[in-house]
N, C-alpha and C positions, 0 to 999 in steps of 0.2 A: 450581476457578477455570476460566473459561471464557475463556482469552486466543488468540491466532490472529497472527503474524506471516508476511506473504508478501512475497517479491517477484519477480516475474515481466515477461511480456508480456503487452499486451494480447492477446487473438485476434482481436478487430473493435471496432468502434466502438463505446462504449457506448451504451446505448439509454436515453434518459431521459423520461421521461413524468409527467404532471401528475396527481395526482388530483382530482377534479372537486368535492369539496368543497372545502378546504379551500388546491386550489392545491397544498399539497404535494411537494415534486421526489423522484422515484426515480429511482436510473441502476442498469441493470444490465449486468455484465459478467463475461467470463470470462477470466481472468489465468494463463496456463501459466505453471506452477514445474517448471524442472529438479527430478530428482528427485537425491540425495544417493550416486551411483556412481561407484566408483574409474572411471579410464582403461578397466582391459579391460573391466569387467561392461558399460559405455556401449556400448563398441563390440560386445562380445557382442551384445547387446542391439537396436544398431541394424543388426546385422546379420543378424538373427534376425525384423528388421520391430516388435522389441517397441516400448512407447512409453518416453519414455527423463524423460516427464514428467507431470505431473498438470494437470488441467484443472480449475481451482476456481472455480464461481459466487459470483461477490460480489454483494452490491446495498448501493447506498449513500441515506444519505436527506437534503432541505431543502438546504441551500446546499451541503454537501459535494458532492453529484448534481450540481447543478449546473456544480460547478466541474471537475468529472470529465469531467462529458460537453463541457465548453468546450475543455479544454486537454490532452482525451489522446483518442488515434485507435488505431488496430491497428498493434499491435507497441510503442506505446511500453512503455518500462520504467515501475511504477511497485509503490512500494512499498508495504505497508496493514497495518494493527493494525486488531485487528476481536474480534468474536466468532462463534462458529459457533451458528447458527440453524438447525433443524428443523422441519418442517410434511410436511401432506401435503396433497390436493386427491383430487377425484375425477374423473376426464376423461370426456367426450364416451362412450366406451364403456363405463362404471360402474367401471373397474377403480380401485383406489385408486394415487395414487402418491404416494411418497415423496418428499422435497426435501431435501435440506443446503444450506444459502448460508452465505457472510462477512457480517457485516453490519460493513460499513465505521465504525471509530470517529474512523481517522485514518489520512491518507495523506501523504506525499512525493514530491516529482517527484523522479527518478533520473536524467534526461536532459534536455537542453537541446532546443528545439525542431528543431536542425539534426543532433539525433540523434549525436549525441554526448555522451560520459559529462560531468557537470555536473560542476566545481568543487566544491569541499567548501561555500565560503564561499555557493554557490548554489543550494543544495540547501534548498528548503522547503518546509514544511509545513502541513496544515490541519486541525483536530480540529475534529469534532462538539460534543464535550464542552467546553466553552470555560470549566468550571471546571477540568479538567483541563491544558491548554494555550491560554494567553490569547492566539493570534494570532487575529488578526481578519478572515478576507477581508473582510468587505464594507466595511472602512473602510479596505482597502489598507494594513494593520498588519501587511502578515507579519514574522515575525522572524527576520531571519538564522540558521541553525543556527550559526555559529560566536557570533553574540554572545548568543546564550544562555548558553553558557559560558563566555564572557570575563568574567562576574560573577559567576559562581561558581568563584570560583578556588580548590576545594576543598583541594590542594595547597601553597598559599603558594610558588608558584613565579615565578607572572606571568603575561603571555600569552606570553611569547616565548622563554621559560625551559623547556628540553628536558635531562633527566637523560641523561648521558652515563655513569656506573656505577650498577652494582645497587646501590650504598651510598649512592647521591644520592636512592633510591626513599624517601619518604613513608611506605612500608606497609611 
């Protein structure tokens, strides 16, 4: 299984560009993820000059691109379900090189535009795959993250219904 969850900052602006057949939107961009280190190893770490996190190229493709390069800039937060893609190329001096990318399946905005952390209820979403998840940018259908779940009340509890003992647990 070839699955990829991140969530990170941007580093700079994503770059988005058209292919010349078909029109096509690509954005590509690089998402730093903290890396997973207790308190001391971080500060070991940053005190050492080490990097305290990973630098991941993504590229996203068709309206998702699009909608990446409209509504995020350097530093925002954002988060991505993907898969990891492999290739190589041969550059200007013959040498071969090697590539790893994300390739974007679906993303979430994590932050509000005044850069601050978003509401639960405000937090959405966009997939590629729209057999996958049916929101829709380009017909302004996004779907709430909360009332996706407010119809699946997997629980039989309600929407407002919060177990107060482990004995009121479902499972």
């Amino acid at each position: 299984m070839n699955n990829v969850s991140l969530m990170g900052r941007l580093t700079r602006d994503p770059e988005v560009r058209y292919s010349p057949n078909n029109q096509l939107a690509n954005a590509r961009f690089t998402v730093a993820v903290d890396r997973r280190l207790s308190r001391e190893k971080r500060m070991e770490a940053e005190n050492n000059n080490q990097q305290t996190a990973d630098f991941i190229s993504c590229v996203a493709f068709g309206r998702t691109a699009e909608i990446i390069g409209q509504y995020f800039n350097k530093g925002n937060r954002i988060a991505i379900t993907g898969h990891i893609q492999t290739g190589s190329y041969e550059n200007q001096q013959g040498q071969r090189i090697y590539t790893t990318d994300v390739i974007v399946d679906q993303f979430d905005f994590v932050e509000s535009n005044n850069s601050q952390p978003s509401p639960v209820n405000y937090q959405q979403g966009y997939s590629n795959n729209q057999a996958y998840n049916n929101n829709s940018f380009s017909n302004n259908n996004f779907q709430n993250s909360n009332d996706i779940h407010k119809n699946n009340d997997d629980f039989g509890m309600g929407d407002n219904a919060v177990p107060t003992d482990m004995d009121e647990l479902p499972f």
